[in-house]
C-alpha positions as CSV (number, residue, x, y, z in Angstrom):
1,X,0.0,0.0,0.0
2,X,1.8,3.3,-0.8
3,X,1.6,6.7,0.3
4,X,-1.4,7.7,-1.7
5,X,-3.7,5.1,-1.0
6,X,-3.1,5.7,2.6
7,X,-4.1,9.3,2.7
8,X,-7.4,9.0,0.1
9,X,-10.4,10.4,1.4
10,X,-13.8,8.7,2.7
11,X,-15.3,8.4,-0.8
12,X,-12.4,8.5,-2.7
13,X,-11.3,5.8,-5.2
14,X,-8.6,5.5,-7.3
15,X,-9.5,5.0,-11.1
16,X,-6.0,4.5,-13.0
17,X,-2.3,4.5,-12.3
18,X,-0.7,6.0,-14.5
19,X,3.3,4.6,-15.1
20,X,6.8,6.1,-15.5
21,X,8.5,5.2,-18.9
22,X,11.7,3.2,-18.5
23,X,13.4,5.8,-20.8
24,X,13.0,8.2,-17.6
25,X,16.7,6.2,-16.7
26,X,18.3,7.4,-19.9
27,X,21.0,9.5,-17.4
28,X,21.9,6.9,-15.1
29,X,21.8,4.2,-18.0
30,X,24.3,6.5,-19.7
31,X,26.7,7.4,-17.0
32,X,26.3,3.3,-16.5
33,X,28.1,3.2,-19.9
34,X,30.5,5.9,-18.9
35,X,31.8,4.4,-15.7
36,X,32.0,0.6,-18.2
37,X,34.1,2.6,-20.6
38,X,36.2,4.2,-18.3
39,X,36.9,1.2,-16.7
40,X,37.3,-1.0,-19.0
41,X,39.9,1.6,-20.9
42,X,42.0,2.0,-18.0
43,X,42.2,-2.0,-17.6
44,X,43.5,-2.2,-20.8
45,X,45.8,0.6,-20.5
46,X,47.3,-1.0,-17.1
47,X,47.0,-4.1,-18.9
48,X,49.0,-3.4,-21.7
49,X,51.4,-1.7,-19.8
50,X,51.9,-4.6,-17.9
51,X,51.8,-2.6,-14.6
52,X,50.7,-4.7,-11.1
53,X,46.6,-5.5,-11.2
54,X,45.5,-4.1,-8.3
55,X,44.3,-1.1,-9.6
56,X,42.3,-3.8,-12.5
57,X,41.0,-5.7,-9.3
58,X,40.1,-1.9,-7.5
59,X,38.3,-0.8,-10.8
60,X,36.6,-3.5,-11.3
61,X,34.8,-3.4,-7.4
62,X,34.1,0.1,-8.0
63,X,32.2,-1.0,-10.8
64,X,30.4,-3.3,-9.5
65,X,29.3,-0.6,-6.5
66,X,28.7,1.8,-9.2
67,X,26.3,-0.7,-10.4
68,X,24.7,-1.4,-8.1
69,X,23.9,2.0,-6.6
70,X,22.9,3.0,-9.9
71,X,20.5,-0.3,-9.6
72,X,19.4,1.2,-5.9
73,X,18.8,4.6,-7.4
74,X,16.7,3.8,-10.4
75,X,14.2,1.6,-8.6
76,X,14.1,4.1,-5.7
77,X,12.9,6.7,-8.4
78,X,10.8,4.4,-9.9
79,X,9.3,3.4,-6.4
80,X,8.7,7.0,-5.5
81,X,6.7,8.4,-8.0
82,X,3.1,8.2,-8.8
83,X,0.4,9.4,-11.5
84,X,-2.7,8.5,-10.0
85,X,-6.3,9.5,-11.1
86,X,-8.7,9.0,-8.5
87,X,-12.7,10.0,-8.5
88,X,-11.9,13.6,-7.3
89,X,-8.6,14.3,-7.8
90,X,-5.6,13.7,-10.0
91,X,-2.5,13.5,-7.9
92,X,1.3,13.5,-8.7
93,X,4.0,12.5,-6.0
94,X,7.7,12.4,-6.8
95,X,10.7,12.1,-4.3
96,X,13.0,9.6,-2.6
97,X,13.7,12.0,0.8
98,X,12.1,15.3,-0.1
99,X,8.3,14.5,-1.0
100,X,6.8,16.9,-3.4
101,X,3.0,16.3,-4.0
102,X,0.9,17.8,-6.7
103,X,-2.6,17.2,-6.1
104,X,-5.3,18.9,-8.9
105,X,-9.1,18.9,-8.0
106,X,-11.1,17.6,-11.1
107,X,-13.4,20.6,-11.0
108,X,-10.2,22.7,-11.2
109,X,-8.8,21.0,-14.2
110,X,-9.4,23.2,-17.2
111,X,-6.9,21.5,-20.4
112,X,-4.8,18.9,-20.8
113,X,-2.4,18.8,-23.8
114,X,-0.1,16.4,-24.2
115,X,3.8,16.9,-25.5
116,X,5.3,14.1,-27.6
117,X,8.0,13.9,-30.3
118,X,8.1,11.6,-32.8
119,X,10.5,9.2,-30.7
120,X,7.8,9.7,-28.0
121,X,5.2,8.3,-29.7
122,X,6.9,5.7,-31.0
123,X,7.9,4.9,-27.8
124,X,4.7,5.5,-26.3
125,X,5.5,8.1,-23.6
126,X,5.6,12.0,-23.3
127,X,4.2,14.7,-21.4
128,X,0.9,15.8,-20.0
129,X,-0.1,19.6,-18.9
130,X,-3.1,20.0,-17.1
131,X,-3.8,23.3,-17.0
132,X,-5.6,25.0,-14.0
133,X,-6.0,28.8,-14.6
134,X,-3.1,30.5,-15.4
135,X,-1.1,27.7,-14.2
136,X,0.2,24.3,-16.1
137,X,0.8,21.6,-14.2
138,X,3.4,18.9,-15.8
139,X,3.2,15.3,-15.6
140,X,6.7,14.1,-17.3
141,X,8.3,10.5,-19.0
142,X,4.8,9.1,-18.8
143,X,4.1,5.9,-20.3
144,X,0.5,5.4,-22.2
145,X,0.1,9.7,-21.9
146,X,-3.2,9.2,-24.3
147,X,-4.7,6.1,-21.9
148,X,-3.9,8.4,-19.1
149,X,-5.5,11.5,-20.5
150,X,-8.7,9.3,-20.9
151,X,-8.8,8.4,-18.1
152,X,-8.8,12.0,-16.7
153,X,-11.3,12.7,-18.8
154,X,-14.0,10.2,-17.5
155,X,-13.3,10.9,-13.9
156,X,-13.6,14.8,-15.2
157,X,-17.1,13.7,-16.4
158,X,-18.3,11.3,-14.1
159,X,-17.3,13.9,-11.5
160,X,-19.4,16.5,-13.2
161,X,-22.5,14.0,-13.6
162,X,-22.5,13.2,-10.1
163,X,-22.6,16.7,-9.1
164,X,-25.4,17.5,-11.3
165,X,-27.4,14.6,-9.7
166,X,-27.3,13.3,-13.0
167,X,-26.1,9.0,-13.6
Protein backbone atom coordinates (compact mmCIF):
# COMPACT_ATOMS: atom_id res chain seq x y z
CA UNK A 1 0.00 0.00 0.00
CA UNK A 2 1.83 3.33 -0.80
CA UNK A 3 1.59 6.73 0.26
CA UNK A 4 -1.45 7.73 -1.73
CA UNK A 5 -3.69 5.08 -1.03
CA UNK A 6 -3.09 5.71 2.59
CA UNK A 7 -4.06 9.33 2.65
CA UNK A 8 -7.40 9.05 0.05
CA UNK A 9 -10.43 10.43 1.36
CA UNK A 10 -13.75 8.71 2.67
CA UNK A 11 -15.31 8.38 -0.82
CA UNK A 12 -12.39 8.50 -2.74
CA UNK A 13 -11.30 5.80 -5.23
CA UNK A 14 -8.55 5.51 -7.30
CA UNK A 15 -9.53 5.02 -11.11
CA UNK A 16 -6.00 4.51 -13.00
CA UNK A 17 -2.35 4.50 -12.33
CA UNK A 18 -0.69 5.98 -14.46
CA UNK A 19 3.34 4.60 -15.15
CA UNK A 20 6.77 6.07 -15.55
CA UNK A 21 8.52 5.18 -18.88
CA UNK A 22 11.72 3.23 -18.53
CA UNK A 23 13.45 5.81 -20.78
CA UNK A 24 12.99 8.15 -17.56
CA UNK A 25 16.69 6.21 -16.72
CA UNK A 26 18.29 7.42 -19.86
CA UNK A 27 21.02 9.50 -17.38
CA UNK A 28 21.94 6.87 -15.11
CA UNK A 29 21.83 4.23 -17.99
CA UNK A 30 24.28 6.54 -19.68
CA UNK A 31 26.74 7.38 -17.01
CA UNK A 32 26.34 3.29 -16.48
CA UNK A 33 28.11 3.20 -19.89
CA UNK A 34 30.51 5.90 -18.93
CA UNK A 35 31.84 4.44 -15.72
CA UNK A 36 32.05 0.59 -18.23
CA UNK A 37 34.09 2.61 -20.59
CA UNK A 38 36.17 4.22 -18.28
CA UNK A 39 36.92 1.24 -16.67
CA UNK A 40 37.27 -0.96 -19.01
CA UNK A 41 39.92 1.61 -20.90
CA UNK A 42 42.03 1.97 -18.00
CA UNK A 43 42.19 -1.99 -17.63
CA UNK A 44 43.51 -2.20 -20.76
CA UNK A 45 45.82 0.57 -20.46
CA UNK A 46 47.25 -1.04 -17.12
CA UNK A 47 46.97 -4.13 -18.88
CA UNK A 48 49.04 -3.37 -21.73
CA UNK A 49 51.43 -1.73 -19.76
CA UNK A 50 51.95 -4.65 -17.94
CA UNK A 51 51.76 -2.60 -14.58
CA UNK A 52 50.67 -4.69 -11.12
CA UNK A 53 46.64 -5.52 -11.20
CA UNK A 54 45.49 -4.13 -8.31
CA UNK A 55 44.26 -1.12 -9.63
CA UNK A 56 42.30 -3.77 -12.51
CA UNK A 57 41.01 -5.69 -9.30
CA UNK A 58 40.13 -1.89 -7.50
CA UNK A 59 38.35 -0.80 -10.82
CA UNK A 60 36.60 -3.52 -11.31
CA UNK A 61 34.79 -3.40 -7.42
CA UNK A 62 34.12 0.14 -8.04
CA UNK A 63 32.23 -1.00 -10.84
CA UNK A 64 30.44 -3.27 -9.51
CA UNK A 65 29.25 -0.61 -6.53
CA UNK A 66 28.73 1.76 -9.19
CA UNK A 67 26.34 -0.71 -10.39
CA UNK A 68 24.67 -1.43 -8.06
CA UNK A 69 23.91 1.98 -6.63
CA UNK A 70 22.95 2.95 -9.90
CA UNK A 71 20.55 -0.31 -9.56
CA UNK A 72 19.39 1.19 -5.91
CA UNK A 73 18.80 4.61 -7.43
CA UNK A 74 16.70 3.77 -10.40
CA UNK A 75 14.16 1.56 -8.63
CA UNK A 76 14.11 4.09 -5.71
CA UNK A 77 12.86 6.66 -8.42
CA UNK A 78 10.81 4.37 -9.92
CA UNK A 79 9.31 3.40 -6.38
CA UNK A 80 8.74 7.03 -5.49
CA UNK A 81 6.72 8.39 -8.04
CA UNK A 82 3.07 8.24 -8.83
CA UNK A 83 0.38 9.42 -11.46
CA UNK A 84 -2.66 8.53 -10.05
CA UNK A 85 -6.31 9.47 -11.10
CA UNK A 86 -8.74 9.05 -8.49
CA UNK A 87 -12.73 10.05 -8.52
CA UNK A 88 -11.93 13.63 -7.26
CA UNK A 89 -8.58 14.29 -7.81
CA UNK A 90 -5.59 13.67 -10.00
CA UNK A 91 -2.52 13.55 -7.95
CA UNK A 92 1.33 13.47 -8.66
CA UNK A 93 4.02 12.49 -5.99
CA UNK A 94 7.74 12.43 -6.81
CA UNK A 95 10.68 12.08 -4.26
CA UNK A 96 13.02 9.57 -2.57
CA UNK A 97 13.67 12.04 0.77
CA UNK A 98 12.10 15.32 -0.05
CA UNK A 99 8.28 14.49 -1.03
CA UNK A 100 6.84 16.87 -3.38
CA UNK A 101 3.00 16.32 -3.99
CA UNK A 102 0.89 17.84 -6.68
CA UNK A 103 -2.65 17.20 -6.08
CA UNK A 104 -5.31 18.89 -8.85
CA UNK A 105 -9.15 18.89 -8.05
CA UNK A 106 -11.07 17.64 -11.14
CA UNK A 107 -13.40 20.63 -11.01
CA UNK A 108 -10.19 22.69 -11.24
CA UNK A 109 -8.81 20.96 -14.17
CA UNK A 110 -9.43 23.24 -17.15
CA UNK A 111 -6.94 21.50 -20.37
CA UNK A 112 -4.85 18.93 -20.84
CA UNK A 113 -2.38 18.80 -23.76
CA UNK A 114 -0.08 16.42 -24.23
CA UNK A 115 3.78 16.93 -25.50
CA UNK A 116 5.30 14.10 -27.64
CA UNK A 117 8.04 13.94 -30.26
CA UNK A 118 8.15 11.65 -32.78
CA UNK A 119 10.51 9.22 -30.71
CA UNK A 120 7.82 9.72 -27.98
CA UNK A 121 5.16 8.32 -29.73
CA UNK A 122 6.90 5.66 -31.02
CA UNK A 123 7.90 4.90 -27.81
CA UNK A 124 4.66 5.49 -26.27
CA UNK A 125 5.54 8.06 -23.60
CA UNK A 126 5.62 11.99 -23.33
CA UNK A 127 4.18 14.68 -21.40
CA UNK A 128 0.87 15.85 -20.01
CA UNK A 129 -0.08 19.61 -18.92
CA UNK A 130 -3.11 20.01 -17.07
CA UNK A 131 -3.82 23.27 -17.03
CA UNK A 132 -5.57 24.97 -14.05
CA UNK A 133 -6.00 28.80 -14.57
CA UNK A 134 -3.10 30.46 -15.44
CA UNK A 135 -1.08 27.65 -14.25
CA UNK A 136 0.15 24.26 -16.05
CA UNK A 137 0.79 21.55 -14.25
CA UNK A 138 3.44 18.92 -15.83
CA UNK A 139 3.21 15.29 -15.57
CA UNK A 140 6.73 14.08 -17.26
CA UNK A 141 8.29 10.46 -19.01
CA UNK A 142 4.77 9.15 -18.76
CA UNK A 143 4.05 5.92 -20.34
CA UNK A 144 0.50 5.42 -22.19
CA UNK A 145 0.14 9.66 -21.90
CA UNK A 146 -3.23 9.16 -24.35
CA UNK A 147 -4.69 6.09 -21.89
CA UNK A 148 -3.89 8.37 -19.08
CA UNK A 149 -5.54 11.47 -20.53
CA UNK A 150 -8.72 9.33 -20.91
CA UNK A 151 -8.81 8.36 -18.15
CA UNK A 152 -8.78 11.99 -16.73
CA UNK A 153 -11.32 12.66 -18.77
CA UNK A 154 -13.99 10.23 -17.52
CA UNK A 155 -13.26 10.86 -13.85
CA UNK A 156 -13.55 14.81 -15.17
CA UNK A 157 -17.14 13.71 -16.40
CA UNK A 158 -18.29 11.31 -14.06
CA UNK A 159 -17.25 13.87 -11.53
CA UNK A 160 -19.42 16.50 -13.17
CA UNK A 161 -22.51 13.98 -13.60
CA UNK A 162 -22.51 13.21 -10.11
CA UNK A 163 -22.60 16.74 -9.06
CA UNK A 164 -25.38 17.50 -11.30
CA UNK A 165 -27.38 14.56 -9.68
CA UNK A 166 -27.29 13.27 -13.04
CA UNK A 167 -26.09 9.04 -13.63
Amino acid sequence: MGFIDRNLTANEKILYRGQLHWLAFWKPVVLSLLVTLLTWAGCWYIHTDRQSSTPLYLAAIATILYFIIAIVWVNLLKVNREYIVTNMRVILKTGIINRDLLELRLEKCEGLKIKQSILQRILNYGTIVITTGDVENYFTFLRNPLEFRRRVNEAIDKYNLSKTGQR
